[in-house]
N, CA, C and O of each residue as an XYZ file, in Angstrom:
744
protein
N       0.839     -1.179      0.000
C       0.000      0.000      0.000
C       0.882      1.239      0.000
O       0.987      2.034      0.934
N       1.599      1.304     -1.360
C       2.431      2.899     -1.213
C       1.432      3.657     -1.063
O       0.218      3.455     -1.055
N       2.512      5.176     -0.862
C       1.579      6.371     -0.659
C       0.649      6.325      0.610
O       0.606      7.431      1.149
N      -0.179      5.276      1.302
C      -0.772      5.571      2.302
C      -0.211      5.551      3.502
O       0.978      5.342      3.740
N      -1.153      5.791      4.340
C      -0.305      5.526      5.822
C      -0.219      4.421      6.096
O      -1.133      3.639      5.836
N       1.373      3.890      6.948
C       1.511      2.848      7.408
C       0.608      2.233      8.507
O       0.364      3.066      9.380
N       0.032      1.011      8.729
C      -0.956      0.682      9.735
C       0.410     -1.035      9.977
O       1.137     -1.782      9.323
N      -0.089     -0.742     11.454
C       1.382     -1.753     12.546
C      -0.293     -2.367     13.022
O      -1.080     -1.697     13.691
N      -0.540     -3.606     12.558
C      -1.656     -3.875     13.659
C      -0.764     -5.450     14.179
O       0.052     -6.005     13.444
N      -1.130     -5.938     15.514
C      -0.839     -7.219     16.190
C      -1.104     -7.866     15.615
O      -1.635     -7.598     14.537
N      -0.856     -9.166     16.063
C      -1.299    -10.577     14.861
C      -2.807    -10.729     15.676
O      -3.613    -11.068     14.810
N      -3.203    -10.661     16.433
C      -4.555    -10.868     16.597
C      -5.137    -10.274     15.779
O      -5.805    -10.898     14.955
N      -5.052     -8.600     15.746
C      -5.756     -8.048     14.527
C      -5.978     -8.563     13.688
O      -7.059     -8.975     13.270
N      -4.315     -8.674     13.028
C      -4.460     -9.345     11.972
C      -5.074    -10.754     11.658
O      -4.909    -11.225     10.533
N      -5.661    -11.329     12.457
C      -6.259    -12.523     12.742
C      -8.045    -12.168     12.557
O      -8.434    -12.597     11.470
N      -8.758    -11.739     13.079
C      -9.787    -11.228     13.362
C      -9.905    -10.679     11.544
O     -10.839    -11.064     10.842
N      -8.998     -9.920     11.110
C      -9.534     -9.555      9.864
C      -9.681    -10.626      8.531
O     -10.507    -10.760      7.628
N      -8.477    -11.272      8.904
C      -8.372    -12.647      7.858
C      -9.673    -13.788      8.297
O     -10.410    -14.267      7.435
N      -9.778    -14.061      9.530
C     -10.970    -15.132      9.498
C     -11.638    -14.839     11.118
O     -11.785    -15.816     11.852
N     -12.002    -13.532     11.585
C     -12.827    -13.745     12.257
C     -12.650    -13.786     13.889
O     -11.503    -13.393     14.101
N     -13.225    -14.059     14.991
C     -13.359    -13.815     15.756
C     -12.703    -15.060     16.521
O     -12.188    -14.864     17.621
N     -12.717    -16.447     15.904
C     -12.811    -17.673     16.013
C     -10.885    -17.293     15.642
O     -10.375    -17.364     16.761
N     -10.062    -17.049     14.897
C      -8.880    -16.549     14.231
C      -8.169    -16.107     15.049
O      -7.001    -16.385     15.322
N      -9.198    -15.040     15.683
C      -8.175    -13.730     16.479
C      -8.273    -14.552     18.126
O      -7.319    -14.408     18.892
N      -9.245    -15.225     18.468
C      -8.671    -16.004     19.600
C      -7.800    -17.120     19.434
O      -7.086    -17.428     20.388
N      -7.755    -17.644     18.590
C      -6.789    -18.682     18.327
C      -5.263    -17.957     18.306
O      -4.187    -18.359     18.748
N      -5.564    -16.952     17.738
C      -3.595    -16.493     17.848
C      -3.164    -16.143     19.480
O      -2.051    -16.243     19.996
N      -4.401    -15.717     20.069
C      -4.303    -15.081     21.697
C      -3.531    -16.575     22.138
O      -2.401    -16.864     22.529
N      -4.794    -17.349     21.847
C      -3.946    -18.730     22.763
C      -2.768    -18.989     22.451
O      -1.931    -19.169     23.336
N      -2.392    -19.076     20.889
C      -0.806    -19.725     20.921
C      -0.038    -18.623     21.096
O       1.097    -18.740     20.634
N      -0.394    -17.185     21.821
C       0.440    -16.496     22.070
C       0.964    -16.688     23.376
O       2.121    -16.500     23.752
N      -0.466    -17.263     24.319
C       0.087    -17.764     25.558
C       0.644    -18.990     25.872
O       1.127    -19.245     26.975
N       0.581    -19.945     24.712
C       1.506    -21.144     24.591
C       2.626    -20.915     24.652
O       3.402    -21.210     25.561
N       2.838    -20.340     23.651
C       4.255    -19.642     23.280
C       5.323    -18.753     24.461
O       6.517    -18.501     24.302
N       4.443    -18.396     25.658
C       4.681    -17.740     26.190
C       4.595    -18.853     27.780
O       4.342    -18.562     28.949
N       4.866    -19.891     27.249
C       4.230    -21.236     28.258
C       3.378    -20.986     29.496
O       3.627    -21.488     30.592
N       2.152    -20.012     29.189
C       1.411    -20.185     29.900
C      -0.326    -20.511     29.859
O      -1.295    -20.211     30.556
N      -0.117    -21.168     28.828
C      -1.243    -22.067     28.221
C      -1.068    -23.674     28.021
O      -0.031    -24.035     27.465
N      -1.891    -24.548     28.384
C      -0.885    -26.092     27.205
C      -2.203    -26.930     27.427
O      -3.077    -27.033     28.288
N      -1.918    -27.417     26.327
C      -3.358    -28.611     26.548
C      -4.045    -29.235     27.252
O      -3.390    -30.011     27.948
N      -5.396    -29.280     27.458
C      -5.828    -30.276     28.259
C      -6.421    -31.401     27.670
O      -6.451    -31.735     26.486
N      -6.977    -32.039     28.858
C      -8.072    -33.160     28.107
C      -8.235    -33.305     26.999
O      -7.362    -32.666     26.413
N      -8.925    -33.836     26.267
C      -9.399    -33.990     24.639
C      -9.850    -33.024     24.232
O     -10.996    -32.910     24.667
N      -9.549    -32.152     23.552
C      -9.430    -31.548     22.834
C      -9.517    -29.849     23.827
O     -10.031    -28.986     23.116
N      -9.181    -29.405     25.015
C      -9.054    -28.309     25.807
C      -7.694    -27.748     25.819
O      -6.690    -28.117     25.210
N      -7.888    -26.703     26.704
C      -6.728    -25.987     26.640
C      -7.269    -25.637     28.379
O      -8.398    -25.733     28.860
N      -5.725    -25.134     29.144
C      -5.926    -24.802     30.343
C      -4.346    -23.999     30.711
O      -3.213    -24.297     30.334
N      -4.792    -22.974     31.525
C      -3.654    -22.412     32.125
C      -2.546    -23.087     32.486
O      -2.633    -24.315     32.516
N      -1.427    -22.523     32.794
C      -0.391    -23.796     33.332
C      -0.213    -22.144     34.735
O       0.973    -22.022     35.041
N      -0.828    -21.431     35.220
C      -0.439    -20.607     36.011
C      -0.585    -19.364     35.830
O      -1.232    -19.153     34.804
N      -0.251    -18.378     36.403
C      -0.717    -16.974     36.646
C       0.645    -16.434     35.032
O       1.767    -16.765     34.648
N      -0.488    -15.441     34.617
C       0.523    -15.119     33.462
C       1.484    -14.316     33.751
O       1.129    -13.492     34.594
N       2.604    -14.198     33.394
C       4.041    -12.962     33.737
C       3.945    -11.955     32.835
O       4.013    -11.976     31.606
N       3.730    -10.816     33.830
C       3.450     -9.820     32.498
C       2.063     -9.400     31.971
O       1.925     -8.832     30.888
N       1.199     -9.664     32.670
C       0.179     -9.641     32.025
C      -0.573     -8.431     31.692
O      -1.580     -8.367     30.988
N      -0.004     -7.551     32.241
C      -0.422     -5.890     31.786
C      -0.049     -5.690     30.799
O      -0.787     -4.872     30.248
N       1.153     -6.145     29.885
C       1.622     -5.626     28.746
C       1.218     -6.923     27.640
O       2.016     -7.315     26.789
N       0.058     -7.408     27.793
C      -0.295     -8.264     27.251
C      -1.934     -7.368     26.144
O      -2.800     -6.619     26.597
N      -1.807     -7.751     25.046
C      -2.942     -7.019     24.295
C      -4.471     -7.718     25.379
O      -4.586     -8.730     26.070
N      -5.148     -6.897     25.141
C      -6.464     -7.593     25.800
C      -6.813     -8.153     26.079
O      -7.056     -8.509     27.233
N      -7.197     -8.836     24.370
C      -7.545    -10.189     24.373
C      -6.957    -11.350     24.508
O      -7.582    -12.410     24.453
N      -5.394    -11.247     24.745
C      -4.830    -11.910     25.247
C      -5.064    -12.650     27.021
O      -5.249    -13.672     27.682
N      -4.865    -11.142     27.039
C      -5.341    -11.272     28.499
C      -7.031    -12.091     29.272
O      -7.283    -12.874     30.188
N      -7.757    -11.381     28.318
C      -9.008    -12.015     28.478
C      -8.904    -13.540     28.479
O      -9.352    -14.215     29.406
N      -8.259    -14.090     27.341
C      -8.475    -15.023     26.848
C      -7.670    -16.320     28.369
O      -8.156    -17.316     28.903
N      -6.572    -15.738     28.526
C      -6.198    -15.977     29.725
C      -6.941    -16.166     30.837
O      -6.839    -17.290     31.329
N      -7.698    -15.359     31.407
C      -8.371    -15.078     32.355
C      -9.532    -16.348     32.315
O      -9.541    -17.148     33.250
N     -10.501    -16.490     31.193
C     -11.075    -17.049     30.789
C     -11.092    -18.800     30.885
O     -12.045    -19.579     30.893
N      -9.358    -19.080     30.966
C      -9.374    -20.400     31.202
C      -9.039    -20.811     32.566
O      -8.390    -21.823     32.833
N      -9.543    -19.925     33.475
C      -9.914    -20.328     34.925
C     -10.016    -22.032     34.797
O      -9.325    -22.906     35.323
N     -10.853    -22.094     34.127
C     -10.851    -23.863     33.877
C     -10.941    -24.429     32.541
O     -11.631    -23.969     31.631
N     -10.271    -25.358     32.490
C     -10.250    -25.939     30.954
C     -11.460    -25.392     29.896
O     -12.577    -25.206     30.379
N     -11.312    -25.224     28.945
C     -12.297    -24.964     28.124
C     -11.559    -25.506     26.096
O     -10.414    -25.379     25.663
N     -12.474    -25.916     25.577
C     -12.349    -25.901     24.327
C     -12.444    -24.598     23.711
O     -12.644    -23.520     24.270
N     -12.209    -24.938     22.013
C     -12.202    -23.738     21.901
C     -13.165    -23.022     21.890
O     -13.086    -21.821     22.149
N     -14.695    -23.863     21.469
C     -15.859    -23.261     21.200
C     -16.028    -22.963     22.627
O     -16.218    -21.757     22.784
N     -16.028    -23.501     23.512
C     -16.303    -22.882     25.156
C     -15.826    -21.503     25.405
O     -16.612    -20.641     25.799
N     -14.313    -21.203     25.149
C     -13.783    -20.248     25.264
C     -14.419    -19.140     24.227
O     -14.802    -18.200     24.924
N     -14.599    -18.961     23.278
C     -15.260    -18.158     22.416
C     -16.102    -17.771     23.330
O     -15.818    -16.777     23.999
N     -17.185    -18.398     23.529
C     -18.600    -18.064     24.133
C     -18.618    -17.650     25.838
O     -19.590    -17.346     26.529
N     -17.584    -17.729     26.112
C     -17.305    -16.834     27.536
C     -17.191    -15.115     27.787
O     -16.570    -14.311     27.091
N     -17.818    -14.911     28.735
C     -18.120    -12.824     28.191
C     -17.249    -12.287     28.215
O     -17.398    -11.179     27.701
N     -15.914    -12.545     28.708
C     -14.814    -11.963     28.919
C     -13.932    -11.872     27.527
O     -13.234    -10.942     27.122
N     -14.187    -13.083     26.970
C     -13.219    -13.208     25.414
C     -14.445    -12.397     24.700
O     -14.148    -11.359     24.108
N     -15.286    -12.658     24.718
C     -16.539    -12.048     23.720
C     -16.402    -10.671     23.615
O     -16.194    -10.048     22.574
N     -16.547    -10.145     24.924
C     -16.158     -8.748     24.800
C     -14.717     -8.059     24.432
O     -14.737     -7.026     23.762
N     -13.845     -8.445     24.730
C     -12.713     -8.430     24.059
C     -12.729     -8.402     22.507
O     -12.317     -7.533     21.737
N     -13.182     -9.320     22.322
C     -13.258     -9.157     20.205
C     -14.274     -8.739     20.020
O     -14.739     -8.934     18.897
N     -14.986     -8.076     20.883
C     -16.441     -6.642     20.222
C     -15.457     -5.163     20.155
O     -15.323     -4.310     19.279
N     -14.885     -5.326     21.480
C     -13.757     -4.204     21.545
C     -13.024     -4.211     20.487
O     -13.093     -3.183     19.813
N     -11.951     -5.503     19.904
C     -11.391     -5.097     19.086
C     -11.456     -5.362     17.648
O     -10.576     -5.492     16.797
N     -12.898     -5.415     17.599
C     -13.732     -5.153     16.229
C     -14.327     -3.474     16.019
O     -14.397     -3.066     14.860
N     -14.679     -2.684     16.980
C     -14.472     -1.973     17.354
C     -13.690     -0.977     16.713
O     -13.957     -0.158     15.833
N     -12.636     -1.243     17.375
C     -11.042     -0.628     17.048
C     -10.659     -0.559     15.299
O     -10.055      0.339     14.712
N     -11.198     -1.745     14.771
C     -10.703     -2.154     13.556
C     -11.780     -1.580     12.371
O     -11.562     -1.594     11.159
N     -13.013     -1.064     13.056
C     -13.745     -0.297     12.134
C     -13.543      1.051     12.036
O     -13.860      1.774     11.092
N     -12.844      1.440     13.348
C     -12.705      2.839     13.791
C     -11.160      2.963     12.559
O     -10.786      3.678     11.629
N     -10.907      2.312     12.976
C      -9.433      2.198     11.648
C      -9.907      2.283     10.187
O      -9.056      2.421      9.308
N     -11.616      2.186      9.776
C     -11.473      1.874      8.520
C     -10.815      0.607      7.909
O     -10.297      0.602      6.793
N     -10.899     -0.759      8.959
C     -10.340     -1.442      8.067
C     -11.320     -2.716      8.269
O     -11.188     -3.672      7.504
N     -12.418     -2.743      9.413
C     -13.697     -3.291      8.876
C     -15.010     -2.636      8.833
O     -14.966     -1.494      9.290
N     -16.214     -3.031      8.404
C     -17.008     -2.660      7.873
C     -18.095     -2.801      8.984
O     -18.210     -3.952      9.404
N     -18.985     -1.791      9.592
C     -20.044     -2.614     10.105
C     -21.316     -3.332      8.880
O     -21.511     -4.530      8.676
N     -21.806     -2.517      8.425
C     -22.572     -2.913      7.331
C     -22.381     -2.266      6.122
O     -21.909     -1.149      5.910
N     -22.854     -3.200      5.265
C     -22.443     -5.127      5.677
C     -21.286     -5.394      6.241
O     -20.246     -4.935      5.769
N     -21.299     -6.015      7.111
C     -20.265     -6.621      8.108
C     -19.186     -7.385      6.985
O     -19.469     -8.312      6.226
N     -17.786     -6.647      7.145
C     -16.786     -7.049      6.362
C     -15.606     -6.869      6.223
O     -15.771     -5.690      6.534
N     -14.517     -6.926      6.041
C     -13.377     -6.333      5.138
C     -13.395     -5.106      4.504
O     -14.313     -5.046      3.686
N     -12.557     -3.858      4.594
C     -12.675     -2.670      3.869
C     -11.171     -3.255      2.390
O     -10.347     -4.169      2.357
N     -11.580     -1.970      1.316
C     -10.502     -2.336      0.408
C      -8.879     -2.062      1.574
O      -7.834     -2.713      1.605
N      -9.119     -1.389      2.025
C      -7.681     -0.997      2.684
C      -7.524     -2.626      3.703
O      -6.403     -3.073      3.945
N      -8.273     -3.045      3.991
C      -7.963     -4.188      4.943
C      -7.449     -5.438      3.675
O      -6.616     -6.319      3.886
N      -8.071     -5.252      2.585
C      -7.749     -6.332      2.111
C      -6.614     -6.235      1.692
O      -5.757     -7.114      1.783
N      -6.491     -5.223      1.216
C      -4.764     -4.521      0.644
C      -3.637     -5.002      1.761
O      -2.525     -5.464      1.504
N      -4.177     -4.789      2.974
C      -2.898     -4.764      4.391
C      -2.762     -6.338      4.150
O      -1.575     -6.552      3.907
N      -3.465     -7.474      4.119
C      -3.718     -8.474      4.137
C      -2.947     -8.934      2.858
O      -2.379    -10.026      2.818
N      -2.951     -8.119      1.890
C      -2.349     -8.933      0.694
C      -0.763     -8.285      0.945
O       0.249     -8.949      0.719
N      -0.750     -7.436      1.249
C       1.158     -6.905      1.348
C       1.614     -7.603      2.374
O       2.799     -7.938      2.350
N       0.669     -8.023      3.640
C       1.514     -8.767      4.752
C       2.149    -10.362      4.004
O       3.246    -10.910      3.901
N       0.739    -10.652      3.601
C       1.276    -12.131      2.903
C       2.557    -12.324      2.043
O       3.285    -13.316      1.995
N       2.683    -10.916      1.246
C       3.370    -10.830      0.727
C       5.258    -10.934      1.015
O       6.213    -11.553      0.546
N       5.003     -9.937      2.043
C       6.002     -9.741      3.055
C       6.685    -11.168      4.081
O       7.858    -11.462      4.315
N       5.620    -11.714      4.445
C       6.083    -12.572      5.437
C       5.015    -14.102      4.471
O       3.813    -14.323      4.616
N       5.977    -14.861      3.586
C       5.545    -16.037      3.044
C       5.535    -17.239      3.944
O       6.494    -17.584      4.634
N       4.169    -17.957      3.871
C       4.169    -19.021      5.386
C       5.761    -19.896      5.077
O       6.520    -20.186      4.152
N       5.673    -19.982      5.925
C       7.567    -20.173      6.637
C       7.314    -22.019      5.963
O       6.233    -22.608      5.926
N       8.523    -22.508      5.557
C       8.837    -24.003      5.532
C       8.778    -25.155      6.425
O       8.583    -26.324      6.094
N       9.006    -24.596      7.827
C       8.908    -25.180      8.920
C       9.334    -24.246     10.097
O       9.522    -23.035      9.980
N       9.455    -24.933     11.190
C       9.575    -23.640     12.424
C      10.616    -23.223     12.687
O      10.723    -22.101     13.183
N      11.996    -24.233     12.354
C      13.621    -23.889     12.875
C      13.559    -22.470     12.440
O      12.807    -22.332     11.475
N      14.172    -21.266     12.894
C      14.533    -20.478     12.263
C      13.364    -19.285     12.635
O      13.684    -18.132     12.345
N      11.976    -19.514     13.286
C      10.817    -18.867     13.080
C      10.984    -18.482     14.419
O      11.233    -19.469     15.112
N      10.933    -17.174     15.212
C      10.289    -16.348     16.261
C       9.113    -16.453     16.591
O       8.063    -16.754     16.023
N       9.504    -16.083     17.864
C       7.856    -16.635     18.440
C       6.578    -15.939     17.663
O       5.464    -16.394     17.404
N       7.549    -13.866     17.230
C       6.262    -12.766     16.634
C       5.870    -13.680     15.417
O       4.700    -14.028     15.257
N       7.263    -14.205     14.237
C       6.454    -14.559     13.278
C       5.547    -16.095     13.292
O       4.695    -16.370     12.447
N       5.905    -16.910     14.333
C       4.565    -18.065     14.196
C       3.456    -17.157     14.552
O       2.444    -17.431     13.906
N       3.297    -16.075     15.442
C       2.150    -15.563     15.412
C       1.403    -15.217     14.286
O       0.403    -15.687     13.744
N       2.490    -13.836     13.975
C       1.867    -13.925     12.127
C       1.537    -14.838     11.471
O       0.354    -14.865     11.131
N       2.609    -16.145     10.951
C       2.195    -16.502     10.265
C       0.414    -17.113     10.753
O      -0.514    -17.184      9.947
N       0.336    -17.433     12.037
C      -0.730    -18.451     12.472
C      -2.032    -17.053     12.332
O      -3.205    -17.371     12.139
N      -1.848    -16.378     12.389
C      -2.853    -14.836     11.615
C      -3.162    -14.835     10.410
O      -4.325    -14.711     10.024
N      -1.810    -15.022      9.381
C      -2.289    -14.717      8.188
C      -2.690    -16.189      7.440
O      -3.549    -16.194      6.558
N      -2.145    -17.178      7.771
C      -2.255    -18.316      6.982
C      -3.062    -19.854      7.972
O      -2.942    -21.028      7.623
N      -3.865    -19.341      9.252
C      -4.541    -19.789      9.752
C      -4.012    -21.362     10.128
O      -2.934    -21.339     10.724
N      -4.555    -22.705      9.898
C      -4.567    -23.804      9.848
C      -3.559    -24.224      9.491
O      -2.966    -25.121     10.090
N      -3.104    -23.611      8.332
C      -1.707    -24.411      7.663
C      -0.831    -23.684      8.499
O       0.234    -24.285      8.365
N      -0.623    -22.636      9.374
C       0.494    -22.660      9.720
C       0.358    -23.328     11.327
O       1.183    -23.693     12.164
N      -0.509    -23.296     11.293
C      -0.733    -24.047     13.314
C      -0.532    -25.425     12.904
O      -0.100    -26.081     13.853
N      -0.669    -26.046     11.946
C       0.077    -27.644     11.892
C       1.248    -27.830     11.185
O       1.805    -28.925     11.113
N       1.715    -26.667     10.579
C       3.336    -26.652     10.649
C       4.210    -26.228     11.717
O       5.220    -26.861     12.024
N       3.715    -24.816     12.475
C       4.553    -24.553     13.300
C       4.099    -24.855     14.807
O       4.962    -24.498     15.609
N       3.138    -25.334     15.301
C       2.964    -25.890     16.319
C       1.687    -26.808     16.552
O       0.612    -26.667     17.134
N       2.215    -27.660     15.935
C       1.150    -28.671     15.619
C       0.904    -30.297     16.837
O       0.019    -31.145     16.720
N       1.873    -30.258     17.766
C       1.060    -30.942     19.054
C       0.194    -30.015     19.373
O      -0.991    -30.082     19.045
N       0.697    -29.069     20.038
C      -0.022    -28.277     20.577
C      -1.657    -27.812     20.242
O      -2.560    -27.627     21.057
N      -1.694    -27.694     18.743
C      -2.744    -27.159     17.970
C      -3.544    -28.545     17.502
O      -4.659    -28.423     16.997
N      -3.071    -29.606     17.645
C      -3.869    -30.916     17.661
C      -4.309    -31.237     19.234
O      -5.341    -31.907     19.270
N      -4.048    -31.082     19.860
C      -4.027    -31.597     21.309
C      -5.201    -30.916     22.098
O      -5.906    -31.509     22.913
N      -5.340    -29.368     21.691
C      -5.584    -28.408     22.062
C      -7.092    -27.918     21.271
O      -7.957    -27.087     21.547
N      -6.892    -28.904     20.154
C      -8.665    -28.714     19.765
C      -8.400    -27.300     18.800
O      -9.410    -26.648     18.535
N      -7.666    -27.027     18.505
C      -7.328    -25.875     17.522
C      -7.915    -26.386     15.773
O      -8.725    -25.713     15.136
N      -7.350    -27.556     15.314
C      -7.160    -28.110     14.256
C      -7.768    -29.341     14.398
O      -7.961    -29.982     15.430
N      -8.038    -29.592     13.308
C      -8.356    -31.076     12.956
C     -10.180    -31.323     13.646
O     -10.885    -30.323     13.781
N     -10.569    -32.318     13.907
C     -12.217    -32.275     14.139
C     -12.537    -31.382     15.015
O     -11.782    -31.529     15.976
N     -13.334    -30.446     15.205
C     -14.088    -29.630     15.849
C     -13.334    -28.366     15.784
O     -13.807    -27.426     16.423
N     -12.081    -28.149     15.026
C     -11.265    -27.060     15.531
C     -10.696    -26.240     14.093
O     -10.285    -26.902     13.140
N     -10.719    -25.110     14.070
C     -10.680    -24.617     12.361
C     -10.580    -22.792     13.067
O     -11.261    -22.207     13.910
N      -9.425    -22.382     12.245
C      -9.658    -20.950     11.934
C     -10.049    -19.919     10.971
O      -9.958    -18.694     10.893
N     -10.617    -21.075     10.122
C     -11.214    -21.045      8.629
C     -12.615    -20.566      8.507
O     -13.220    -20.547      7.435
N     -13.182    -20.122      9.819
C     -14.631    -19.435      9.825
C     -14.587    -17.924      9.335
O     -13.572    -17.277      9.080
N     -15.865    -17.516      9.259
C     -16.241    -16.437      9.129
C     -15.715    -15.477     10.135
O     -15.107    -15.689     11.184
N     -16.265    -13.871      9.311
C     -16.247    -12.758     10.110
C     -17.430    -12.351     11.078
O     -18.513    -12.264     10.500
N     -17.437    -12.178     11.956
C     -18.837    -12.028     12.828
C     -19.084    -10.867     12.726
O     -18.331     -9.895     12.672
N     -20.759    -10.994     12.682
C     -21.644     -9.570     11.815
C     -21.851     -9.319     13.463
O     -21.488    -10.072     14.367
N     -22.676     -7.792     13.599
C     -23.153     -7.245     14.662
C     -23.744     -8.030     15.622
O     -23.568     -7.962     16.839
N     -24.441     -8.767     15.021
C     -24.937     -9.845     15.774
C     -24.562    -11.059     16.465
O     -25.309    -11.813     17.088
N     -23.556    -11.138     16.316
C     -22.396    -12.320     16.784
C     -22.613    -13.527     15.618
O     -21.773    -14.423     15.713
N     -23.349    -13.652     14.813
C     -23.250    -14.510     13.921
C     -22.252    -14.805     13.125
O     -21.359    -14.076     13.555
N     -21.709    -15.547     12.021
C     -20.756    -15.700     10.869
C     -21.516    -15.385      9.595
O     -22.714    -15.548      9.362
N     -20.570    -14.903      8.833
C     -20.774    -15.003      7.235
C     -18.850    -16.304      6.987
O     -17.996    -16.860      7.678
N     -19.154    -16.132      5.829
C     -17.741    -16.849      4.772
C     -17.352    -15.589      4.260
O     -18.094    -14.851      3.612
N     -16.308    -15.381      4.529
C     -15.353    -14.372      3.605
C     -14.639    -14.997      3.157
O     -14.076    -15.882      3.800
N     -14.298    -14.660      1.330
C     -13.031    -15.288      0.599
C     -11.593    -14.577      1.445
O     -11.463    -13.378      1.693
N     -10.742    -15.520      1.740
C      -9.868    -14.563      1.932
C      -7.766    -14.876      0.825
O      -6.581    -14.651      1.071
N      -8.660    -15.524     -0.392
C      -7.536    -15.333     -1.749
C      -6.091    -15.934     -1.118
O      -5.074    -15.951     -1.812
């Protein structure tokens, strides 16, 4: 996007705009994996491993999302808890106030899709993880969803109910209503 202004958004953002609400919590969690204070539970859950370090300088919904697994939860559990919910109203919010989603019709702006096509551009999903930072598995697990959570952390994202039956970051964008649509996202 020459000529315009530069926009720095987090990989959650950037998550939330590529697929949704279901997207942008999924990067929160493997941010707190990553940060070993998340790790699998039971069949197909996820659960704290302890009080997070740092947790003020943690984006929101990070934090929320944290907070939230007081006790094991899947992922669809965790979604539907008020604490994560409100968190990605907030930073849906944020991302319209940016001009870079739409309330109605609930969507993608051209400038979001543009940021979305130069990031991809910029940062190509990685070959495997040797070599990958913790920021870019985030990214990549933002911009390239599924395929990169079973390349670059794929116990975790199998174990954890992320991937594979019941688990997908391949949903929709959520309209005002908390519902989904399908967005192409090319």
């Amino acid at each position: 996007m020459s000529g315009g202004p530069t926009i720095r958004l987090q990989p959650h953002e950037v998550a939330l705009l590529r697929g949704g609400r279901r997207a942008a919590v999924t990067v929160a969690v493997v941010a707190l994996h990553l940060r070993g204070e998340v790790r699998a539970g039971r069949r197909g859950t996820m659960r704290t491993s302890g009080v997070a370090a740092g947790a003020g300088a943690l984006p929101h919904l990070t934090r929320a999302v944290h907070s939230a697994l007081y006790r094991p939860a899947g992922l669809r559990q965790l979604l539907e808890r008020q604490g994560v919910g409100q968190a990605v109203v907030e930073l849906r919010g944020d991302l319209v106030a940016a001009g870079l989603l739409r309330r109605v019709p609930p969507g993608r702006t051209r400038a979001a899709r543009g940021l979305l096509k130069s990031l991809r551009g910029q940062l190509p999903l990685p070959v495997g993880r040797e070599g990958v930072s913790p920021e870019e598995v985030l990214l990549a697990v933002a911009l390239y969803g599924d395929r990169a959570l079973t390349l670059l952390v794929p116990r975790f994202a199998g174990a954890a109910g992320l991937v594979g039956r019941g688990g997908s970051t391949e949903w929709g964008l959520p309209g005002p209503s908390g519902g989904g649509f399908v967005c192409g996202v090319g």
